[in-house]
PDB file with one MODEL, atoms N, CA, C and O in Angstrom:
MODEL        1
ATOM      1  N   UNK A   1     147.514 130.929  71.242  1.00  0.00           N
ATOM      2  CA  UNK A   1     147.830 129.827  72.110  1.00  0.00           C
ATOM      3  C   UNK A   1     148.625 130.364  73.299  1.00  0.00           C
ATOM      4  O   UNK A   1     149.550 131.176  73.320  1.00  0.00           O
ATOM      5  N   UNK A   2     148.005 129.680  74.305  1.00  0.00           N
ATOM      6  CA  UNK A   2     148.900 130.320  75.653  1.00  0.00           C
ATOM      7  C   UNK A   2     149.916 129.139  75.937  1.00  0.00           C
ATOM      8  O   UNK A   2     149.533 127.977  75.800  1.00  0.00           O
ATOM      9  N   UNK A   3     150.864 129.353  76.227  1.00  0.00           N
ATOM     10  CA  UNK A   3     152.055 128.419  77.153  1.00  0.00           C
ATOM     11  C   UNK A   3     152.400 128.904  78.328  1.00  0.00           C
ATOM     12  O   UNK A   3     152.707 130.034  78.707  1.00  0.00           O
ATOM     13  N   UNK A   4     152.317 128.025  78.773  1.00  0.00           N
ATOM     14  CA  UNK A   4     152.514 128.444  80.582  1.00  0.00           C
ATOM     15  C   UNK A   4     153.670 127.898  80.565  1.00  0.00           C
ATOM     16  O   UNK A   4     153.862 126.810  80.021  1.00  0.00           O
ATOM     17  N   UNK A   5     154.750 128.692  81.256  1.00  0.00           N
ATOM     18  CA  UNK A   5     156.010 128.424  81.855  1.00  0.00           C
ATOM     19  C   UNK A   5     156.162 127.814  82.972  1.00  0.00           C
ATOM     20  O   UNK A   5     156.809 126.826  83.321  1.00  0.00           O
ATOM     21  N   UNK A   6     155.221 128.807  83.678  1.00  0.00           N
ATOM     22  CA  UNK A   6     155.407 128.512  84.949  1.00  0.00           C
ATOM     23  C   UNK A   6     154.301 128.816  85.549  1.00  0.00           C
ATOM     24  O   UNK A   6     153.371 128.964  84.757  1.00  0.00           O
ATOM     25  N   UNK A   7     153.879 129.059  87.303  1.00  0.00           N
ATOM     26  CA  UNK A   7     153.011 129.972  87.863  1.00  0.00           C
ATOM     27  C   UNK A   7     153.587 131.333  87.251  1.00  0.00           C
ATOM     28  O   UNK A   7     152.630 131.733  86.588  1.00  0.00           O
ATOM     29  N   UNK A   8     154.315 131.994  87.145  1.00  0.00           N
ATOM     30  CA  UNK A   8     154.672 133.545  86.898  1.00  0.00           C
ATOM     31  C   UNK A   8     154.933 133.687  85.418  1.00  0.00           C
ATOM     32  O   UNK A   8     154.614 134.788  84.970  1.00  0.00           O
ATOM     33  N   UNK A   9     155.459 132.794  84.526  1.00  0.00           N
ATOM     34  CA  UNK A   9     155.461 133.551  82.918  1.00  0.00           C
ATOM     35  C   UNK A   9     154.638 132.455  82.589  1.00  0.00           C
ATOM     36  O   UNK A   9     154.404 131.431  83.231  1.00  0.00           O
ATOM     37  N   UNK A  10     153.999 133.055  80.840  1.00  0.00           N
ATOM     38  CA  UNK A  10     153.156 132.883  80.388  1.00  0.00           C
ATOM     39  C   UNK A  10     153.622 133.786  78.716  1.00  0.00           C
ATOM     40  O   UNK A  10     154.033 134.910  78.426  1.00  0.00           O
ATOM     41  N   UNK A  11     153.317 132.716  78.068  1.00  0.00           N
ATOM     42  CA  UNK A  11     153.968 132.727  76.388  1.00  0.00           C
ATOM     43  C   UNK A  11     152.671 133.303  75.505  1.00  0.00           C
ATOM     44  O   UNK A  11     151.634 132.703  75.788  1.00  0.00           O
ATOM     45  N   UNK A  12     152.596 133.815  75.006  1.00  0.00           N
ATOM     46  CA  UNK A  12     151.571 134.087  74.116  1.00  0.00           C
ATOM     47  C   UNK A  12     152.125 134.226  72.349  1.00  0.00           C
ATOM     48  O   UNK A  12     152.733 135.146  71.801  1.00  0.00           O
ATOM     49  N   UNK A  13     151.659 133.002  71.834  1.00  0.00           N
ATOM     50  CA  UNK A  13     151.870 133.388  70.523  1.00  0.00           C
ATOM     51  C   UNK A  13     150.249 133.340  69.566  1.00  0.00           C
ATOM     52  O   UNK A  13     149.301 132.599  69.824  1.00  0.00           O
ATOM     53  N   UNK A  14     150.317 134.195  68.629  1.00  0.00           N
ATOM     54  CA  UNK A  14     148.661 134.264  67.941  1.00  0.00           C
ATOM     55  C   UNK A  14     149.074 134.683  66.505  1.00  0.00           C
ATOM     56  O   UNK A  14     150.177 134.860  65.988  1.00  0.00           O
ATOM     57  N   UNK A  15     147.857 134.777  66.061  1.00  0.00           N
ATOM     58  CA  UNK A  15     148.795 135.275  64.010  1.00  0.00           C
ATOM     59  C   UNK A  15     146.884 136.468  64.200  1.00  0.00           C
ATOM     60  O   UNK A  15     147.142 137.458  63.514  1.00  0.00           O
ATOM     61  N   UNK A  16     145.976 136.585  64.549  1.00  0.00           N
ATOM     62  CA  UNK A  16     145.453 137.106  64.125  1.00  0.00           C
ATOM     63  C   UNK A  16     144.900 138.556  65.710  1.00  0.00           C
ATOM     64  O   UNK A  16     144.942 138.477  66.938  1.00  0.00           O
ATOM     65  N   UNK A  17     144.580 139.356  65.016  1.00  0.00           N
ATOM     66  CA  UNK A  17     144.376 140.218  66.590  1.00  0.00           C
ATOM     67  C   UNK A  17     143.237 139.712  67.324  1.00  0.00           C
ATOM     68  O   UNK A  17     143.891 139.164  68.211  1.00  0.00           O
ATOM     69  N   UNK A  18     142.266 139.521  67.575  1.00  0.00           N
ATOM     70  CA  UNK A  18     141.360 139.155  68.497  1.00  0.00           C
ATOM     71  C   UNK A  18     141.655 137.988  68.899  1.00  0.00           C
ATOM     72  O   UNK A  18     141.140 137.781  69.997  1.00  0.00           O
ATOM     73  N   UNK A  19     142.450 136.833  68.385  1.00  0.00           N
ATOM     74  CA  UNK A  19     142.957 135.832  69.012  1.00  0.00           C
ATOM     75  C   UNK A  19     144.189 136.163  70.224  1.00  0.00           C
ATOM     76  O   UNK A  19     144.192 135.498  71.259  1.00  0.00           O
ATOM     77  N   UNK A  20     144.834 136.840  70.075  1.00  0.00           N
ATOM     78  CA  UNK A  20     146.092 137.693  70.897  1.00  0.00           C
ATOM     79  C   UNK A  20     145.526 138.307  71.695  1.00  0.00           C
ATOM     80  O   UNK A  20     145.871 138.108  72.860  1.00  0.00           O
ATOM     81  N   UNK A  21     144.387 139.340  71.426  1.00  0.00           N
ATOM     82  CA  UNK A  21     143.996 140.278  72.544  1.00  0.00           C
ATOM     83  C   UNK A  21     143.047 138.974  73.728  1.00  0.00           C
ATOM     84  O   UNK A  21     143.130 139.166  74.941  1.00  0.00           O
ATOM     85  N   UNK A  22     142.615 138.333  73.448  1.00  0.00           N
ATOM     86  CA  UNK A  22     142.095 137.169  74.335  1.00  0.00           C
ATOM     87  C   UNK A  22     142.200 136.478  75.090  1.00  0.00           C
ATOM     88  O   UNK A  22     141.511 136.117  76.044  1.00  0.00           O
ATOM     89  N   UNK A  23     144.045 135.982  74.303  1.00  0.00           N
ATOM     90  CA  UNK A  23     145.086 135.298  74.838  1.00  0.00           C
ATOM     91  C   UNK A  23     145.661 136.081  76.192  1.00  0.00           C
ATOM     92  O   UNK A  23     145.752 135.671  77.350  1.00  0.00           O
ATOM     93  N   UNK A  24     146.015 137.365  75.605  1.00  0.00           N
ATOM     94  CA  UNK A  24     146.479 138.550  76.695  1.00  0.00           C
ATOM     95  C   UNK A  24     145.605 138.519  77.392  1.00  0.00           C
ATOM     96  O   UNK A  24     145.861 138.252  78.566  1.00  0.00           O
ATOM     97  N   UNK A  25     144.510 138.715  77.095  1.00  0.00           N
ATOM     98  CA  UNK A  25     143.546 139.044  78.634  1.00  0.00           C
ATOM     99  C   UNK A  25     143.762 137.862  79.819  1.00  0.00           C
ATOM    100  O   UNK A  25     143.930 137.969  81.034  1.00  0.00           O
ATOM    101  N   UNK A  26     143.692 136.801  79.015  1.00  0.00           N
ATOM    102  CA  UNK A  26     143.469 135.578  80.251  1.00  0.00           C
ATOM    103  C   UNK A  26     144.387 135.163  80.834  1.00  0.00           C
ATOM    104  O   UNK A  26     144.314 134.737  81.987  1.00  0.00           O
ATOM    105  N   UNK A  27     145.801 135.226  79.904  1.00  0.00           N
ATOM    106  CA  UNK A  27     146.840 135.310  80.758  1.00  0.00           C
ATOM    107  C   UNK A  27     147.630 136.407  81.623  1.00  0.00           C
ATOM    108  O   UNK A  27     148.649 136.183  82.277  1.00  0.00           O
ATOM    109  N   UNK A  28     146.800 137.938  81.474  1.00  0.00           N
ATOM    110  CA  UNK A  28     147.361 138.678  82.441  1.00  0.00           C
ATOM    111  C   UNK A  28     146.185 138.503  83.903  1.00  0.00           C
ATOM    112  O   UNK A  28     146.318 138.962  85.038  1.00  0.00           O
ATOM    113  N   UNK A  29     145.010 137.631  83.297  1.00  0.00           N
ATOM    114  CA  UNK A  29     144.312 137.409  84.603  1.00  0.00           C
ATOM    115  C   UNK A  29     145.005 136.252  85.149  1.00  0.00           C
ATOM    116  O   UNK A  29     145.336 136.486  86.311  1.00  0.00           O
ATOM    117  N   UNK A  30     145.325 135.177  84.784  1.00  0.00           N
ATOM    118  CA  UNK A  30     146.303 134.398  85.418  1.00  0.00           C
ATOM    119  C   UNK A  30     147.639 134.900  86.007  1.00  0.00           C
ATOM    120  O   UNK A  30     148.254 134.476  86.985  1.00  0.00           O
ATOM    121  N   UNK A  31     147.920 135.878  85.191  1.00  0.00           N
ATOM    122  CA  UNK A  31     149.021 136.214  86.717  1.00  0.00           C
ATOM    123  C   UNK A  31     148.648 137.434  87.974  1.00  0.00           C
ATOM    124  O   UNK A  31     149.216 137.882  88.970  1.00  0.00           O
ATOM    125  N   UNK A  32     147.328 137.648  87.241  1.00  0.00           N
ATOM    126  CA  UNK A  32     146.929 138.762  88.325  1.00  0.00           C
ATOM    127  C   UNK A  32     146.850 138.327  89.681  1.00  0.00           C
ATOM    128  O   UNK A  32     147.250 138.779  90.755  1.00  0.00           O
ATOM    129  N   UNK A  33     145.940 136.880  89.159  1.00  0.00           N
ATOM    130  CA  UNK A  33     145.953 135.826  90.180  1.00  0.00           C
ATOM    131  C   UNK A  33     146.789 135.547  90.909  1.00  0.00           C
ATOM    132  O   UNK A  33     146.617 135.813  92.099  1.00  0.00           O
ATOM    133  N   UNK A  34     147.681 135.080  90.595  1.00  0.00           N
ATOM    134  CA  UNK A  34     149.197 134.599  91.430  1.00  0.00           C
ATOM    135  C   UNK A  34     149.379 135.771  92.323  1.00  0.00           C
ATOM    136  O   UNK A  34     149.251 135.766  93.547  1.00  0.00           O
ATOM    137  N   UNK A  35     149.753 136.964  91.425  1.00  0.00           N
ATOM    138  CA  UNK A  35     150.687 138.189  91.932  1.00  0.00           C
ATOM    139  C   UNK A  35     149.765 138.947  92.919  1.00  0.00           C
ATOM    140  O   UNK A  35     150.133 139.940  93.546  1.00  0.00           O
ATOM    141  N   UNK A  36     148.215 138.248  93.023  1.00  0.00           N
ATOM    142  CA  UNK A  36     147.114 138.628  94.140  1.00  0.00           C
ATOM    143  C   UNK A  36     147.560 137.655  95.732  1.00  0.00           C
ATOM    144  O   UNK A  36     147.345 138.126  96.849  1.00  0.00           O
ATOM    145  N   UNK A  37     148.024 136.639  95.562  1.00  0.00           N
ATOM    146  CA  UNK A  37     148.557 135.556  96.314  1.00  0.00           C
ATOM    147  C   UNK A  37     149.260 136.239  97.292  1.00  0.00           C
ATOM    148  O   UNK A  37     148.823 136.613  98.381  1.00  0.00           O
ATOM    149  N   UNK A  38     150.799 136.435  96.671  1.00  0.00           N
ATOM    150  CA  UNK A  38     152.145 136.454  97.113  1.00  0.00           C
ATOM    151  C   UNK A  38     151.700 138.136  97.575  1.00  0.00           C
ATOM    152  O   UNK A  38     152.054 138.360  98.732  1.00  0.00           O
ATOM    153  N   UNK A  39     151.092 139.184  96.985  1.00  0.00           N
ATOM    154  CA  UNK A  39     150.941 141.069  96.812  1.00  0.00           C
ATOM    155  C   UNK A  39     152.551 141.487  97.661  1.00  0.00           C
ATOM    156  O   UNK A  39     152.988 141.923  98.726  1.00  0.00           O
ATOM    157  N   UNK A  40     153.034 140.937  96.162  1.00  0.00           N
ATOM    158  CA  UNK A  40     154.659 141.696  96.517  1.00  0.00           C
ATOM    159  C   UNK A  40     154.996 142.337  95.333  1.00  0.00           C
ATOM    160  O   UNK A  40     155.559 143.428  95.422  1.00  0.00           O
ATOM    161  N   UNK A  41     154.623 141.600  93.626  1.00  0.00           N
ATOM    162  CA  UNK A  41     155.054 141.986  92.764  1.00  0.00           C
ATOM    163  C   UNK A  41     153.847 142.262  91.409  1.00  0.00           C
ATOM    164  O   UNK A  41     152.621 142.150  91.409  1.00  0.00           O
ATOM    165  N   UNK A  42     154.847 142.674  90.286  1.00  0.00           N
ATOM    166  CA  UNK A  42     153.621 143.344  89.492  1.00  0.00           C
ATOM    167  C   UNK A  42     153.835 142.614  88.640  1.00  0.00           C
ATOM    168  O   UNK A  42     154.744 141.784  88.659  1.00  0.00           O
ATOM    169  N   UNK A  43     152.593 142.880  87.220  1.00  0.00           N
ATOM    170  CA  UNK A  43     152.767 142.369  86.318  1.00  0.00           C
ATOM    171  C   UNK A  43     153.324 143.399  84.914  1.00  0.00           C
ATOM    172  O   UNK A  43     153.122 144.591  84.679  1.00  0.00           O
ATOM    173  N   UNK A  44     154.244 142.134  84.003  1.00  0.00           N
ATOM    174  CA  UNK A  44     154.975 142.883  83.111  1.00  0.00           C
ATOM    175  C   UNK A  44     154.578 141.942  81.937  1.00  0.00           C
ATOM    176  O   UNK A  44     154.829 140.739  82.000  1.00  0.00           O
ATOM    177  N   UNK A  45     154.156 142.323  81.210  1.00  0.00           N
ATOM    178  CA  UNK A  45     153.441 142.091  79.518  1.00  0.00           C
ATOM    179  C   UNK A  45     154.692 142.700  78.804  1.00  0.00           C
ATOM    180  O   UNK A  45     155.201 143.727  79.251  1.00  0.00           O
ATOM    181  N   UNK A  46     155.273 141.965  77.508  1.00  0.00           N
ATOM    182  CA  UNK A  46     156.504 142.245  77.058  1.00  0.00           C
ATOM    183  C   UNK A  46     155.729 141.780  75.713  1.00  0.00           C
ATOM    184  O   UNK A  46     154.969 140.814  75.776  1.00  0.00           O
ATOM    185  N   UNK A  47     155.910 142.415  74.605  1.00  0.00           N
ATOM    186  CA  UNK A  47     155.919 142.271  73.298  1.00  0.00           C
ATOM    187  C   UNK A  47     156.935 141.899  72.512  1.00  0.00           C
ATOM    188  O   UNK A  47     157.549 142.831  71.991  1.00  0.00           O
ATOM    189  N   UNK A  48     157.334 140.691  72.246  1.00  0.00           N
ATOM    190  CA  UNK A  48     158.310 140.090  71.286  1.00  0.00           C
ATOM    191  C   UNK A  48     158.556 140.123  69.722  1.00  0.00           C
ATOM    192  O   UNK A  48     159.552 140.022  69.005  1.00  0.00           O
ATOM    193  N   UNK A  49     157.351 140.289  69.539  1.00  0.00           N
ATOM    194  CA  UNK A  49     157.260 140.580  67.934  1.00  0.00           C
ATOM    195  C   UNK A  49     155.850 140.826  67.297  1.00  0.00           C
ATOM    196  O   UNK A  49     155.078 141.360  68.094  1.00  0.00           O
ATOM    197  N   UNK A  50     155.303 140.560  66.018  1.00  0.00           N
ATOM    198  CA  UNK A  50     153.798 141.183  65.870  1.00  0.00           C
ATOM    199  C   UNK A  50     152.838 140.076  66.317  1.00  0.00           C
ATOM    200  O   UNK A  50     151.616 140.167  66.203  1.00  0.00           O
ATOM    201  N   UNK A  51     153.422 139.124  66.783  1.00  0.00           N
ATOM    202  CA  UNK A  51     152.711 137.609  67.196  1.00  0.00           C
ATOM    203  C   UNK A  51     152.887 137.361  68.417  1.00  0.00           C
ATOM    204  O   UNK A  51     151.953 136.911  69.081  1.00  0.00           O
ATOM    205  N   UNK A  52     154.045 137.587  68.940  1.00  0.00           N
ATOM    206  CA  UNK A  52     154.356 136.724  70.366  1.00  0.00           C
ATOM    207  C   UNK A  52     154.831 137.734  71.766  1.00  0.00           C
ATOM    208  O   UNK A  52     155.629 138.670  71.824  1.00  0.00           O
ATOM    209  N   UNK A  53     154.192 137.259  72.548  1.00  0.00           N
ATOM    210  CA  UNK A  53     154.477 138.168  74.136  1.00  0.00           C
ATOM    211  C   UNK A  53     154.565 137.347  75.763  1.00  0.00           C
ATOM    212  O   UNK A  53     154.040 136.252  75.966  1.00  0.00           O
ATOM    213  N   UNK A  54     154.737 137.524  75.999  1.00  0.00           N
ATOM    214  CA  UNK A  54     155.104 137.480  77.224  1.00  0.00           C
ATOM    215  C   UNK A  54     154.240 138.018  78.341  1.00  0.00           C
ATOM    216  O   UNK A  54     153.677 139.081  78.077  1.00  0.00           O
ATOM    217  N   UNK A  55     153.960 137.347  79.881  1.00  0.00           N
ATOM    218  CA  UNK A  55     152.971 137.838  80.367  1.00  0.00           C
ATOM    219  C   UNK A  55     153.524 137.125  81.980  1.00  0.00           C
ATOM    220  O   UNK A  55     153.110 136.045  82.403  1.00  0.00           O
ATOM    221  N   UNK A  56     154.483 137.971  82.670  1.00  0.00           N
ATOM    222  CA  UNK A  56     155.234 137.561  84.106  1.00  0.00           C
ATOM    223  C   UNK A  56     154.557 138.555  85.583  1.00  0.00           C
ATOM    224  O   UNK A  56     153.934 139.592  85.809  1.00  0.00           O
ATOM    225  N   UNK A  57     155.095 137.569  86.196  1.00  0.00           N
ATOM    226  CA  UNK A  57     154.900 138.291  87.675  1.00  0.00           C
ATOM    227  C   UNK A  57     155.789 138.709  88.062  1.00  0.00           C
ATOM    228  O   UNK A  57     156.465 137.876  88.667  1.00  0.00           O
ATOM    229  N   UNK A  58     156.314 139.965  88.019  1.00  0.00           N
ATOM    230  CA  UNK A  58     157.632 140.709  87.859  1.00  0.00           C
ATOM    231  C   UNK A  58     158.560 141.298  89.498  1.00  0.00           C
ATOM    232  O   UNK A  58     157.748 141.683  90.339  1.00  0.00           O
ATOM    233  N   UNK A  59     159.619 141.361  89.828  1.00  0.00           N
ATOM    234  CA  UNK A  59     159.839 141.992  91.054  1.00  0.00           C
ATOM    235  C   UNK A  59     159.956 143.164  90.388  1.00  0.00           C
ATOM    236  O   UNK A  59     160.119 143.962  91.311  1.00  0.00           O
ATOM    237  N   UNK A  60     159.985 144.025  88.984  1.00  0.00           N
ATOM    238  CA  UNK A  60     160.562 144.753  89.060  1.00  0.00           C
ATOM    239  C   UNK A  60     159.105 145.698  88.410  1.00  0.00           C
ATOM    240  O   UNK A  60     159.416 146.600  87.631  1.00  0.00           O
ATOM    241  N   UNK A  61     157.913 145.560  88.636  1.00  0.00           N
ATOM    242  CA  UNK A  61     156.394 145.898  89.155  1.00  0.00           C
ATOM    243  C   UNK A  61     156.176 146.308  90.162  1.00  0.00           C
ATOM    244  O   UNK A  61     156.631 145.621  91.077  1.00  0.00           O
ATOM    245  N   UNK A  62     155.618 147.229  90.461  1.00  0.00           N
ATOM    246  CA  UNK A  62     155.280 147.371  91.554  1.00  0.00           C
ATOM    247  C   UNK A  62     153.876 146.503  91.918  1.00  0.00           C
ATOM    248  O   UNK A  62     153.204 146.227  90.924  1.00  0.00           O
ATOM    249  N   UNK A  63     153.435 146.115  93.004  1.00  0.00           N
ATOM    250  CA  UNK A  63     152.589 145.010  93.420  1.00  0.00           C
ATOM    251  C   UNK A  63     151.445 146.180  93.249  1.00  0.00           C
ATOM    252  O   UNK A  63     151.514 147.263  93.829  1.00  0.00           O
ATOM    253  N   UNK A  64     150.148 145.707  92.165  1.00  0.00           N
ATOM    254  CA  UNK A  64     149.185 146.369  91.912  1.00  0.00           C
ATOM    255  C   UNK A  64     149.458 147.326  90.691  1.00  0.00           C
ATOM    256  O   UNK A  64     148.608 148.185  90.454  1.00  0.00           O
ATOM    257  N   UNK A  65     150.199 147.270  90.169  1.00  0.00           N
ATOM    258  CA  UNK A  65     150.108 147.548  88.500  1.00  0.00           C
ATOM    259  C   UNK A  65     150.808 146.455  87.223  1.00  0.00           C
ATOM    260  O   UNK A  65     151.443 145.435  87.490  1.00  0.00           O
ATOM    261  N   UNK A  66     150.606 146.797  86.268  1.00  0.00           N
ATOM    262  CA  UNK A  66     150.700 146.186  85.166  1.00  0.00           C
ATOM    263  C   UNK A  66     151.257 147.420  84.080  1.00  0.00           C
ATOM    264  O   UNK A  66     150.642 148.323  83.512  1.00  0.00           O
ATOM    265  N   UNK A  67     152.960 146.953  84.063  1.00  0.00           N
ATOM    266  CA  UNK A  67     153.520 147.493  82.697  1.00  0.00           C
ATOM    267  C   UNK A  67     153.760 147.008  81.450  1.00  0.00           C
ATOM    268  O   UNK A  67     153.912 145.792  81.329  1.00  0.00           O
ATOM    269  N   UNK A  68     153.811 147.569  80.697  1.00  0.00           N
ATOM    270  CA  UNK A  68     153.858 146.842  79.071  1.00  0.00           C
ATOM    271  C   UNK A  68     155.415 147.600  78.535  1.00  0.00           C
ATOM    272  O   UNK A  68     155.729 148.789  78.578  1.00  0.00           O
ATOM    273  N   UNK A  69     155.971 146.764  78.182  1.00  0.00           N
ATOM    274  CA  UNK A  69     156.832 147.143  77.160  1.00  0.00           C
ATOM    275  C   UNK A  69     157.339 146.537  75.553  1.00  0.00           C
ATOM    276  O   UNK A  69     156.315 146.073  75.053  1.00  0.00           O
ATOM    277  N   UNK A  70     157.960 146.449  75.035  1.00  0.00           N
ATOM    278  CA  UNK A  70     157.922 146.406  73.588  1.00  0.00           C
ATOM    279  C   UNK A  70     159.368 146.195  73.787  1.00  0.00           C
ATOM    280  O   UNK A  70     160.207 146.949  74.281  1.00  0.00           O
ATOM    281  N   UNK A  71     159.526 144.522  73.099  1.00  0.00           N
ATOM    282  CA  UNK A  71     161.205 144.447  73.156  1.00  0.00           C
ATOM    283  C   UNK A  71     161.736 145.072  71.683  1.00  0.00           C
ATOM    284  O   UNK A  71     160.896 145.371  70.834  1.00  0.00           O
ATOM    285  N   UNK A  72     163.175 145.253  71.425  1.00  0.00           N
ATOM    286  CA  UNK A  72     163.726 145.650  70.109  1.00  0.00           C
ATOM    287  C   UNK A  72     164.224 144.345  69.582  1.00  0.00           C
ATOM    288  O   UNK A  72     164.758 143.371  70.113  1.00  0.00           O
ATOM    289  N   UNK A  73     163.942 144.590  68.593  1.00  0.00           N
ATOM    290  CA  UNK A  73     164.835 142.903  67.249  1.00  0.00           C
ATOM    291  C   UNK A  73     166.251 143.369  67.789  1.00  0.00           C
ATOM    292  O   UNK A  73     166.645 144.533  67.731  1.00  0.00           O
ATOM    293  N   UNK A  74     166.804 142.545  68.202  1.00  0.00           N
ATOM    294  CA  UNK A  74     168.852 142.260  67.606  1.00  0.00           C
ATOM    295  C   UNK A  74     169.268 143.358  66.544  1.00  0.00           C
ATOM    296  O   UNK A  74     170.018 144.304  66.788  1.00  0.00           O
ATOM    297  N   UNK A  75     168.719 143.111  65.436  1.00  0.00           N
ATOM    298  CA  UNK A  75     168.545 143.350  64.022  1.00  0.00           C
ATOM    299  C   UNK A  75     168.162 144.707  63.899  1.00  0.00           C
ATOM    300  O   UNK A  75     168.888 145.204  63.038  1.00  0.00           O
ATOM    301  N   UNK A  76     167.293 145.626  64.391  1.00  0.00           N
ATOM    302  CA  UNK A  76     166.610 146.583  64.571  1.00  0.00           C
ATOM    303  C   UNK A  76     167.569 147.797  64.554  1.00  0.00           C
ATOM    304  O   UNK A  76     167.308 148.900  64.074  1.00  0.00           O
ATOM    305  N   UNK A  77     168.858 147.374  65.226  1.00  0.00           N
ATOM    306  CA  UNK A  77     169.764 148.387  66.298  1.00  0.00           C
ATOM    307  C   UNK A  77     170.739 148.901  64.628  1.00  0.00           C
ATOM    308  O   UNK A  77     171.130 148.071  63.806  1.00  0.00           O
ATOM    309  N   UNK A  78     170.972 150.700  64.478  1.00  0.00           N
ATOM    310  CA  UNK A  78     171.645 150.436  63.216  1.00  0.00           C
ATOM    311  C   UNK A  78     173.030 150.850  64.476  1.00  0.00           C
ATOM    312  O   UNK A  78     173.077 151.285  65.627  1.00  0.00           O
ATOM    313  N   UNK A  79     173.937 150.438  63.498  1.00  0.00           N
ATOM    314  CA  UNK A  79     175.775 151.368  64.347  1.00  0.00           C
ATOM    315  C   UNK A  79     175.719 152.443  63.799  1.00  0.00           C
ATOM    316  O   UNK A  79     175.743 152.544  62.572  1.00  0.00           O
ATOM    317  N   UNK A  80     175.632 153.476  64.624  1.00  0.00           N
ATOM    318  CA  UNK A  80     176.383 154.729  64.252  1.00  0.00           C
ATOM    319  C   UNK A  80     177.491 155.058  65.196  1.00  0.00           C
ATOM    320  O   UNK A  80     177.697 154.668  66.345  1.00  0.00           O
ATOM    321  N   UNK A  81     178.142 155.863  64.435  1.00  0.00           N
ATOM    322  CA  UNK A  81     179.724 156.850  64.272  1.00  0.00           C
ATOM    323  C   UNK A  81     180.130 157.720  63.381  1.00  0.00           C
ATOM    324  O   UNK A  81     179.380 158.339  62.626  1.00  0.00           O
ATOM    325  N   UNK A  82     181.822 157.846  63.444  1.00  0.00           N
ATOM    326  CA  UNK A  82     182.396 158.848  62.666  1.00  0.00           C
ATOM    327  C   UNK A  82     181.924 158.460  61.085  1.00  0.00           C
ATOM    328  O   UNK A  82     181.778 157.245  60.955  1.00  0.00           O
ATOM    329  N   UNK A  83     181.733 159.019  60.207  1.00  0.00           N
ATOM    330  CA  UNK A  83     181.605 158.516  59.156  1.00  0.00           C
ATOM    331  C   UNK A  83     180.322 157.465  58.433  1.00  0.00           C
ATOM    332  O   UNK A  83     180.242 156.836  57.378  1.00  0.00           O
ATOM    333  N   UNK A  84     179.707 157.604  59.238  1.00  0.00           N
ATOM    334  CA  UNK A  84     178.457 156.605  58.735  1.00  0.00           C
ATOM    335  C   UNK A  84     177.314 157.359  58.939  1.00  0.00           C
ATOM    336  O   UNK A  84     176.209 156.894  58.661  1.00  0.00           O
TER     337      UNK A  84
ENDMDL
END
């Protein structure tokens, strides 16, 4: 399922892979779209978890590419220091 935020983000949540990879496609063509409009900024695909992502028209893109990154859980992070 796609959720649109806005013209520039775009929600993607799915439970199975070819439903997600689908979802992704059409919503990084929807912002290709936009970010074809304005040709100032790029697009940034963000991975939230094994289901849900993210799909913006980024300033921090360069106008004419598309980066992906992979957020970390909260939870994920261990503490290290003296003694542990």
């Amino acid at each position: 399922m796609i959720k649109r935020h806005s013209d520039v983000v775009l929600e993607i949540n799915a439970h199975d892979p070819d439903t997600i990879e689908n979802d992704l496609n059409t919503a990084v063509e929807i912002a290709r779209t936009h970010a074809m409009q304005e040709r100032r900024h790029g697009i940034l695909v963000t991975q939230h978890g094994y289901t849900s992502y993210t799909v913006a028209v980024s300033r921090d893109v360069p106008f004419g590419q598309t980066h992906e990154r992979r957020e970390q859980p909260a939870n994920s992070q261990t503490e290290t220091g003296p003694g542990r």
